[in-house]
FIMI-102271 format. One record per residue (C-alpha): residue in one letter; x negated, y, z; residue number from 1. Coordinates in nm, 2 decimals. Example, Ala and Ser with C-alpha at 12.3 -4.5 7.8 and 13.67 -1.06 7.14 Angstrom:
FIMI-102271
> code / px / py / pz / pos
> a / -1.23 / -0.45 / 0.78 / 1
> s / -1.37 / -0.11 / 0.71 / 2
This chain:
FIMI-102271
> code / px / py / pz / pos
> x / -8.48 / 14.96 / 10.11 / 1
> x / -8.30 / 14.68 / 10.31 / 2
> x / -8.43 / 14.40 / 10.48 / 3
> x / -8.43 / 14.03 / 10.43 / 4
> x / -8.15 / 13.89 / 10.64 / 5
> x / -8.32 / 13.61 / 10.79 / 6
> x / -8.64 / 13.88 / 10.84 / 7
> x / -8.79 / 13.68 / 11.10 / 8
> x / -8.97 / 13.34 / 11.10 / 9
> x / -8.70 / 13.23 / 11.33 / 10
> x / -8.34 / 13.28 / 11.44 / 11
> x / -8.45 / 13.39 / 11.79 / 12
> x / -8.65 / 13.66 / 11.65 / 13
> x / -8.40 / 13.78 / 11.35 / 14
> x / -8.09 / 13.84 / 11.57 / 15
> x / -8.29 / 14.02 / 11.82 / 16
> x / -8.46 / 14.24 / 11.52 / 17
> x / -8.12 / 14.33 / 11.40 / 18
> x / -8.01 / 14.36 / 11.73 / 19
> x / -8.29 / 14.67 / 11.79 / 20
> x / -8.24 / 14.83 / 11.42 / 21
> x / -7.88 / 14.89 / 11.52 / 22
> x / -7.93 / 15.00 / 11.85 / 23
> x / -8.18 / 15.24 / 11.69 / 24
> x / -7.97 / 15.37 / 11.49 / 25
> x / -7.69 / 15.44 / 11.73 / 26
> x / -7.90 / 15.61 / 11.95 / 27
> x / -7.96 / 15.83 / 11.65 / 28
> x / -7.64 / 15.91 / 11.62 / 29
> x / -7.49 / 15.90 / 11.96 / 30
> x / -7.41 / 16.27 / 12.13 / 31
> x / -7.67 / 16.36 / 12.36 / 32
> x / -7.55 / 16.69 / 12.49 / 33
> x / -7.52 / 16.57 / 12.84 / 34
> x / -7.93 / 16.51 / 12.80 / 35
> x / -8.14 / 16.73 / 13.03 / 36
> x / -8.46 / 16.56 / 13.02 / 37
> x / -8.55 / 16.53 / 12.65 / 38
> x / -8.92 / 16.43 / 12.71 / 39
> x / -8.77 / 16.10 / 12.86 / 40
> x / -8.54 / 16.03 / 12.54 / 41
> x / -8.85 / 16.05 / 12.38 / 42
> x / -9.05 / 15.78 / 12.57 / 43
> x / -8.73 / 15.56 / 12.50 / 44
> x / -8.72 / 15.60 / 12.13 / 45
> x / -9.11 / 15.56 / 12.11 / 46
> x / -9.07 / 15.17 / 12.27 / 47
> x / -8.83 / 15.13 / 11.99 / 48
> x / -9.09 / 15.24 / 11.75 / 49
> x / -9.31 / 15.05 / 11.83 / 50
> x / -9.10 / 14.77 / 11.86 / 51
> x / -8.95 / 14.55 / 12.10 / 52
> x / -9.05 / 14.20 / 12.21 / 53
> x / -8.74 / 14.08 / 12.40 / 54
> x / -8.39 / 14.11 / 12.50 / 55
> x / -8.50 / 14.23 / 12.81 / 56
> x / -8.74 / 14.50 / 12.68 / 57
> x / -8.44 / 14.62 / 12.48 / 58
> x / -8.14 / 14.60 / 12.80 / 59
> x / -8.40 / 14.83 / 12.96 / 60
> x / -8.42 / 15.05 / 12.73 / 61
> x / -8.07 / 15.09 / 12.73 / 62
> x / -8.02 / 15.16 / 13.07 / 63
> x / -8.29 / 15.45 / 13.09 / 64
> x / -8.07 / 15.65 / 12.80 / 65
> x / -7.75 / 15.55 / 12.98 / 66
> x / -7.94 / 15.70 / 13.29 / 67
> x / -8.07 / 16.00 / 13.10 / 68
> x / -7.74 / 16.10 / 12.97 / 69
> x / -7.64 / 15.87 / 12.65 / 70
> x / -7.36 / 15.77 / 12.81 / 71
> x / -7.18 / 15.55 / 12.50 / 72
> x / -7.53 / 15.33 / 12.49 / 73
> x / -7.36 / 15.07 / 12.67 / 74
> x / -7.02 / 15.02 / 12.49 / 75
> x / -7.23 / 14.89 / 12.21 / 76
> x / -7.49 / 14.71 / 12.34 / 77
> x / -7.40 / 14.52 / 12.65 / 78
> x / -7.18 / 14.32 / 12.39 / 79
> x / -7.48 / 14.21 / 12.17 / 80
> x / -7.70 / 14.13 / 12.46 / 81
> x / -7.42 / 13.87 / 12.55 / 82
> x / -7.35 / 13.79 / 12.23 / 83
> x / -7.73 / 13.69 / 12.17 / 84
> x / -7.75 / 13.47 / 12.49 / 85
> x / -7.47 / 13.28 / 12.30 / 86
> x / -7.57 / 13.27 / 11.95 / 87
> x / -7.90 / 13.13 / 12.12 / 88
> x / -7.73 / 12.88 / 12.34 / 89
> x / -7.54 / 12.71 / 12.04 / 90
> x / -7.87 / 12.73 / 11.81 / 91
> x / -7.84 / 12.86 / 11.50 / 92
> x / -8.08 / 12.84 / 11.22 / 93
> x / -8.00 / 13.12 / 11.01 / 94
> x / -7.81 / 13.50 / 11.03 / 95
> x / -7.59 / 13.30 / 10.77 / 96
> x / -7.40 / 13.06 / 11.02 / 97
> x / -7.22 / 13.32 / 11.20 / 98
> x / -6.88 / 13.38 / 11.10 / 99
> x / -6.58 / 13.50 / 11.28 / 100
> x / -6.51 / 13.16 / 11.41 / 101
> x / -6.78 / 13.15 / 11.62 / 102
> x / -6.74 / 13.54 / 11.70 / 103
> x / -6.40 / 13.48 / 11.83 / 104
> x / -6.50 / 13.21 / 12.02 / 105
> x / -6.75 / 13.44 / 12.20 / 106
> x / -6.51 / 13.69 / 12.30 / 107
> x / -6.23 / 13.43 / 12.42 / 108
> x / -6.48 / 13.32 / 12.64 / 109
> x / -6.70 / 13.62 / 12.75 / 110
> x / -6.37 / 13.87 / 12.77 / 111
> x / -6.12 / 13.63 / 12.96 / 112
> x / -6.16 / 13.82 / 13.28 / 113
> x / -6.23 / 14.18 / 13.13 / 114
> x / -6.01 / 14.46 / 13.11 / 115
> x / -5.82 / 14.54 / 12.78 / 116
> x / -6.01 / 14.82 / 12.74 / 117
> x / -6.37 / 14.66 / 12.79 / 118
> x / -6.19 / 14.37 / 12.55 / 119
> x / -6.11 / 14.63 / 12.24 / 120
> x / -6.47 / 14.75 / 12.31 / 121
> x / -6.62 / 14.39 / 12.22 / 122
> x / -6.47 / 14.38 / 11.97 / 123
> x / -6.54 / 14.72 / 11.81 / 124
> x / -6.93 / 14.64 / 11.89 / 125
> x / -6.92 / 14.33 / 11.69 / 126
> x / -6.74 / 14.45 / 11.37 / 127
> x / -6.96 / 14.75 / 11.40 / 128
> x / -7.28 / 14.58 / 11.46 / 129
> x / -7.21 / 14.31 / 11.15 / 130
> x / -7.10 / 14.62 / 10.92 / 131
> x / -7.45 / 14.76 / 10.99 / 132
> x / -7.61 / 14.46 / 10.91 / 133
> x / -7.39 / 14.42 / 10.61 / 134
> x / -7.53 / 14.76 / 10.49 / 135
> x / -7.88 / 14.72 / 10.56 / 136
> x / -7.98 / 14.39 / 10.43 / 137
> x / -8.07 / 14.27 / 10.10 / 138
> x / -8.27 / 14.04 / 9.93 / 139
> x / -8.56 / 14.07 / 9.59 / 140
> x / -8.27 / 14.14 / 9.32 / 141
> x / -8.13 / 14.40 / 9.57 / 142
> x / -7.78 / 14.16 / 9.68 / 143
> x / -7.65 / 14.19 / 9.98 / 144
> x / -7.48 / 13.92 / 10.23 / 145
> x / -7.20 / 14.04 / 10.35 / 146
> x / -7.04 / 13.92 / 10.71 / 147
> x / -6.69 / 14.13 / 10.65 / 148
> x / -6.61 / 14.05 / 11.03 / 149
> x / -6.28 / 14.23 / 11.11 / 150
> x / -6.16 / 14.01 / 11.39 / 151
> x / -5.80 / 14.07 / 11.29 / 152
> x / -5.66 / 13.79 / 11.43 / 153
> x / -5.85 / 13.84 / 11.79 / 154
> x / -5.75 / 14.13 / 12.00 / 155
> x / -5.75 / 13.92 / 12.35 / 156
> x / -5.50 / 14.17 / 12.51 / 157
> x / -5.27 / 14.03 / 12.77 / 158
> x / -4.91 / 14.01 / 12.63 / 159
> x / -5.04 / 14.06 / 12.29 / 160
> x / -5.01 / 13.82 / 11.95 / 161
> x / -5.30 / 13.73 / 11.77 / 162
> x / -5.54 / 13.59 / 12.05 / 163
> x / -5.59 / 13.26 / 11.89 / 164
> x / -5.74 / 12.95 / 12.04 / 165
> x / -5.97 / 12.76 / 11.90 / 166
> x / -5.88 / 12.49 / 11.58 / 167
> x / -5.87 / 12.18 / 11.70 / 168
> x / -5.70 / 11.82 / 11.56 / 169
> x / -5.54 / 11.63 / 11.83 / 170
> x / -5.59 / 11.25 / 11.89 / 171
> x / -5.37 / 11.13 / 11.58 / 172
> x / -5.58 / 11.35 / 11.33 / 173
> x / -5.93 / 11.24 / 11.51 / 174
> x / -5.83 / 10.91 / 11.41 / 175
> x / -5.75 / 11.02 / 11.06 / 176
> x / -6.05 / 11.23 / 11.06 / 177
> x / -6.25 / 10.89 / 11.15 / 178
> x / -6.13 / 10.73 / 10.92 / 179
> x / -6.21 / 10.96 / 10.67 / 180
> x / -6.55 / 10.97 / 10.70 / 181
> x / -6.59 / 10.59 / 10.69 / 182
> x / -6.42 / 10.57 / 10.33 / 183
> x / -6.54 / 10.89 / 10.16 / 184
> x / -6.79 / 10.88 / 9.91 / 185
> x / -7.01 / 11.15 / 9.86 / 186
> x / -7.15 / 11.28 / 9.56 / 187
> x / -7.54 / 11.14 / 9.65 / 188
> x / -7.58 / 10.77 / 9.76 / 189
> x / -7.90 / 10.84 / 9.98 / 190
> x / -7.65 / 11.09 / 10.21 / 191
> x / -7.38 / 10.86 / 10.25 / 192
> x / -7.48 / 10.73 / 10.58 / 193
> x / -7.61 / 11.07 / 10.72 / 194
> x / -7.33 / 11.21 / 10.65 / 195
> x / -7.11 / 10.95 / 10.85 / 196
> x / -7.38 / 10.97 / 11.11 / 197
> x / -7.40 / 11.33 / 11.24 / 198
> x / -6.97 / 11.38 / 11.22 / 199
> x / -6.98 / 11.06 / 11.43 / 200
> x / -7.22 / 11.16 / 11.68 / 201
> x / -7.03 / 11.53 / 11.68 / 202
> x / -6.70 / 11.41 / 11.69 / 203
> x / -6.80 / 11.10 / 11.94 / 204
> x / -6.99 / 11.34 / 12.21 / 205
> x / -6.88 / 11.69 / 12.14 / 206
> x / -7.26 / 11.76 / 12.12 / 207
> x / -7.36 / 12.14 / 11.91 / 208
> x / -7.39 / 12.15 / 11.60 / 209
> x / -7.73 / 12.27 / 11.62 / 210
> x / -7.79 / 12.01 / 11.88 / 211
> x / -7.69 / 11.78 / 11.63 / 212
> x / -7.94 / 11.84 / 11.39 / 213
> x / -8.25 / 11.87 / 11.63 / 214
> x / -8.23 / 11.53 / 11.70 / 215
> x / -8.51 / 11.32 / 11.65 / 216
> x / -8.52 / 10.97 / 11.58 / 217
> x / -8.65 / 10.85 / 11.91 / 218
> x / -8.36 / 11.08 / 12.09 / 219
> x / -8.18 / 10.77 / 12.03 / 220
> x / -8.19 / 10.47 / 12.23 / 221
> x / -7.98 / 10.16 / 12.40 / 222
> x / -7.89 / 10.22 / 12.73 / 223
> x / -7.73 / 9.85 / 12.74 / 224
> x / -7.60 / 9.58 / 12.48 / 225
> x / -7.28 / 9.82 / 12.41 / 226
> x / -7.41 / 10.18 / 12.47 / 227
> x / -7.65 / 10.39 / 12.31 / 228
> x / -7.80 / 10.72 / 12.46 / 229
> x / -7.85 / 11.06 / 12.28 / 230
> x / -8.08 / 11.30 / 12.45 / 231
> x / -8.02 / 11.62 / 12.35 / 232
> x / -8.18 / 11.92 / 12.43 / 233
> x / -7.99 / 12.25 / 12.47 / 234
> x / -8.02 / 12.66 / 12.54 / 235
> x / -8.40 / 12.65 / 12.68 / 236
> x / -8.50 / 12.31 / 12.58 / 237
> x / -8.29 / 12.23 / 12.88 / 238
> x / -8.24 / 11.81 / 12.79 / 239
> x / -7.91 / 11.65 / 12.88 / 240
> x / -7.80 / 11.27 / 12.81 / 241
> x / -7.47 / 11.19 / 12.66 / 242
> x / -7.38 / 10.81 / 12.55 / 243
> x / -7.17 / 10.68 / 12.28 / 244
> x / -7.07 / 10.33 / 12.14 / 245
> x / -7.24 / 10.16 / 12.01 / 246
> x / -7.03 / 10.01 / 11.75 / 247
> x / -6.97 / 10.37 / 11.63 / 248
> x / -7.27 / 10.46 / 11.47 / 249
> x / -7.50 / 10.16 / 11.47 / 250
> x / -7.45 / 10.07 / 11.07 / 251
> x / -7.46 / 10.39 / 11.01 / 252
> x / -7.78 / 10.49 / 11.23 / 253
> x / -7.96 / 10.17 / 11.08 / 254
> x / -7.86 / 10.20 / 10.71 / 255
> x / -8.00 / 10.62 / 10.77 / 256
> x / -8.34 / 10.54 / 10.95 / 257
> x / -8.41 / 10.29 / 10.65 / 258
> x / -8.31 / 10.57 / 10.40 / 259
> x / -8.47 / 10.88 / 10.53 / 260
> x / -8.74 / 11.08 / 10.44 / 261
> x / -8.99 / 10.92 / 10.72 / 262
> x / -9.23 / 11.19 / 10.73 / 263
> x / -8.92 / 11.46 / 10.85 / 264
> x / -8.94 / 11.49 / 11.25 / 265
> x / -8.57 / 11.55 / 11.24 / 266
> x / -8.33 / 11.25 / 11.25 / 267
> x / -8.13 / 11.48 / 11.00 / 268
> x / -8.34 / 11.58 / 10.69 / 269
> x / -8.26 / 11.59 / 10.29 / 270
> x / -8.43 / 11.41 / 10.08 / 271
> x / -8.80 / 11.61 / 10.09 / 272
> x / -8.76 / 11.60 / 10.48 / 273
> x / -8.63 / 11.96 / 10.55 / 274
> x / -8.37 / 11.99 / 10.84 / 275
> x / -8.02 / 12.01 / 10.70 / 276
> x / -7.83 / 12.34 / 10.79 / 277
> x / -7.56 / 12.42 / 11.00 / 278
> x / -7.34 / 12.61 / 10.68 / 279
> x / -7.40 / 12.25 / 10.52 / 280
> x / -7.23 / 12.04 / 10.83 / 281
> x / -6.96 / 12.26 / 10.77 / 282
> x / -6.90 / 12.20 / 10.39 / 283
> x / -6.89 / 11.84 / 10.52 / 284
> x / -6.62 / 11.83 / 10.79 / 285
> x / -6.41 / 12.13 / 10.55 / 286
> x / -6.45 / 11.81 / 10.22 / 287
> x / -6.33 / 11.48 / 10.49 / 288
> x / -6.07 / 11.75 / 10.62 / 289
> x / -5.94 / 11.81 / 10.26 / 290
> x / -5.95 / 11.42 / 10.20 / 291
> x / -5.70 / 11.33 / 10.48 / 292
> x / -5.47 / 11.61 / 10.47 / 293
> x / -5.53 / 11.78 / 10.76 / 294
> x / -5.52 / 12.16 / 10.73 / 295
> x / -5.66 / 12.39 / 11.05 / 296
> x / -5.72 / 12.77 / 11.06 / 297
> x / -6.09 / 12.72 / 11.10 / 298
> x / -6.28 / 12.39 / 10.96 / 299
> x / -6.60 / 12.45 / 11.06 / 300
> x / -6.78 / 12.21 / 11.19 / 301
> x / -6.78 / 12.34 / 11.53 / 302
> x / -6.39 / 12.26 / 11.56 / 303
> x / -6.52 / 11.86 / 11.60 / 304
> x / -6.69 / 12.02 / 11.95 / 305
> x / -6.33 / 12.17 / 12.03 / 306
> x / -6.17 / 11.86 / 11.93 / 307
> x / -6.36 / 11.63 / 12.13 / 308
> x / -6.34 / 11.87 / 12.40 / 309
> x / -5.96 / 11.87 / 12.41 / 310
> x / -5.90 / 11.52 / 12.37 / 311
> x / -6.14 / 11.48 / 12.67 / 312
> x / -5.97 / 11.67 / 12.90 / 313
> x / -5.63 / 11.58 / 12.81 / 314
> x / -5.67 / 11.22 / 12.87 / 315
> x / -5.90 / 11.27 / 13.17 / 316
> x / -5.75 / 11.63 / 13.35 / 317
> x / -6.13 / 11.64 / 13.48 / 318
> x / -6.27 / 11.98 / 13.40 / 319
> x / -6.60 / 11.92 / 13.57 / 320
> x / -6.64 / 11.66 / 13.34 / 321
> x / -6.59 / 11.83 / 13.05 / 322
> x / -6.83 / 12.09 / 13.14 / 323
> x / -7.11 / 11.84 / 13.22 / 324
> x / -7.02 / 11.62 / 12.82 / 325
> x / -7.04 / 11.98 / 12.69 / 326
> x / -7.33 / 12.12 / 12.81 / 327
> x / -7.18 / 12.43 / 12.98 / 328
> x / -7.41 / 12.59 / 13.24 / 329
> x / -7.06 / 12.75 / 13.39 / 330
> x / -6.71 / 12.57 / 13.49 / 331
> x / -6.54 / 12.88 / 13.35 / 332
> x / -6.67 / 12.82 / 12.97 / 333
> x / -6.50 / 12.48 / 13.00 / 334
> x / -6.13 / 12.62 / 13.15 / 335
> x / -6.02 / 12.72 / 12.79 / 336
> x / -5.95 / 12.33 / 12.73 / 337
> x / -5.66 / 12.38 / 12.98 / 338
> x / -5.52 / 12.58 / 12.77 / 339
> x / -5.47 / 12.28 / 12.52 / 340
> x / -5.27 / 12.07 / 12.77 / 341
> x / -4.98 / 12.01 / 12.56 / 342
> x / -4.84 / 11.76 / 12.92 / 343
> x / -4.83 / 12.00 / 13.17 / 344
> x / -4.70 / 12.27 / 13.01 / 345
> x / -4.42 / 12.00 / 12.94 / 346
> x / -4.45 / 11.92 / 13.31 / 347
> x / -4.33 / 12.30 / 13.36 / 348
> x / -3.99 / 12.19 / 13.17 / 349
> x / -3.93 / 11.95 / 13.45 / 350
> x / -4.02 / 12.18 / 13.70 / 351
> x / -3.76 / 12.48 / 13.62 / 352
């Protein structure tokens, strides 16, 4: 019998549930001939059955079979515990919204400074951990939904192809993309004007996706005649202010606040008030791509985020401030932007 795959009332709770059937089952299989103390395996295995409350209730775990003698605990595990700080940073709704674009952002990030060994081992964790899950779920007919990460365009080995950046349009397909949205007609009237609203306050601020579609209606406000201020609240209901133009959004933002389900608390809500999802967003930014001819590996809608991200620091070369528009509790998150800096890597034509 498998389980739902959103089994949990929330995100939070789901990832971490699949996160402790997995590691259950590992330890279950894992060699434990280097064990001498069985009585303390057993203690371990009895908090997993009777279930664990947190992250950290599950790293400790961990560490007392690693110190009892399951010594390949770790290659699978520390992975997801990283892996679920960042699936909770960015906010996800549902197991659903994870795909391999978001995985492979993860390990860009998180491996950067890791060995290629430690790198491979990410990766393996992640195909293995999604292969369980694809096994193990399913829903009241008995289907399944299927992940099928393979990660075979990511191996993040130095010297090695296939390490690919993140998608991302450069300032001449923004503008395209821009324009886009302002002339596209979707299929329902009453999301017209959403529609144009959260791609403009993405593509405008670089805000999350799941940022995005938290916001409330009071989150936004004037800040003068010309500038309007979006409080957003990140990983930890941690709040940070970005601005944007006015002129960008306001028809949109007025024409949406008089069409919206009033009673929703969520600025961005269908039509019987329920919070839009993230895999919708997406289906958005993949239709305005399609409609202006611009074609990207990944069309998600976190490639707005990169976008806006890569513009920023291209035309300001100030890192810092990228990581404070993004959100980033660390400068190192932000360096992969360098890496998009068409200029100075001209600038090194010059130089030899």
């Amino acid at each position: 019998m498998g389980y739902f795959i959103d089994f949990k009332d929330n995100f939070k709770d789901t990832l971490l549930f699949w996160i402790e059937k997995y590691t259950y089952s590992k330890l279950n299989s894992l060699s434990n001939h280097q064990v001498n103390n069985k009585n303390e395996i057993s203690k371990v295995m009895n908090i997993f059955r009777n279930g664990i409350k947190d992250i950290e209730t599950l790293s400790l775990a961990c560490k007392k079979c690693r110190n009892v003698g399951i010594i390949g605990i770790n290659t699978y595990i520390n992975p997801l515990i990283k892996l679920y700080d960042y699936l909770l940073a960015i906010e996800l709704e549902s197991m659903k919204d994870i795909d391999e674009e978001l995985l492979k952002e993860f390990l860009t990030i998180h491996t950067s400074s890791l060995s290629d060994a430690s790198k491979k081992n990410h990766r393996m964790a992640l195909i293995n951990f999604f292969s369980f899950i694809d096994k193990q779920n399913s829903d009241d007919n008995g289907n399944s939904h299927t992940f099928k990460i393979e990660l075979k365009n990511w191996n993040g080995l130095r010297g090695k192809s296939g390490n690919k950046l993140p998608a991302y349009m450069n300032e001449n397909e923004i503008k395209r993309f821009i324009d886009s949205i302002n002339t596209f007609s979707f299929k329902h009237k009453y999301s017209n004007s959403r529609n144009r609203l959260i791609l403009k306050i993405i593509i405008y601020t670089g805000i999350r996706v799941g940022e995005a579609l938290n916001l409330k209606p009071k989150d936004i406000m004037p800040e003068n005649d010309n500038i309007l201020k979006i409080i957003v609240r990140g990983k930890g209901n941690k709040q940070r202010m970005v601005l944007i133009k006015k002129e960008h959004i306001y028809n949109d933002l007025k024409e949406w606040l008089e069409l919206r389900n009033n009673e929703s608390e969520f600025l961005f809500c269908n039509n019987k008030g329920q919070k839009i999802t993230q895999a919708f967003v997406s289906r958005i930014v993949e239709t305005i791509l399609m409609s202006s001819g611009i074609r990207k590996d990944k069309n998600g809608a976190h490639m707005l985020r990169h976008s806006f991200a890569t513009l920023l620091y291209q035309k300001s070369q100030d890192l810092i401030l990228v990581q404070e528009a993004l959100g980033h509790a660390s400068l190192e998150t932000s360096r992969i932007y360098t890496h998009f800096d068409i200029n100075k890597l001209k600038a090194t034509t010059e130089i030899i």
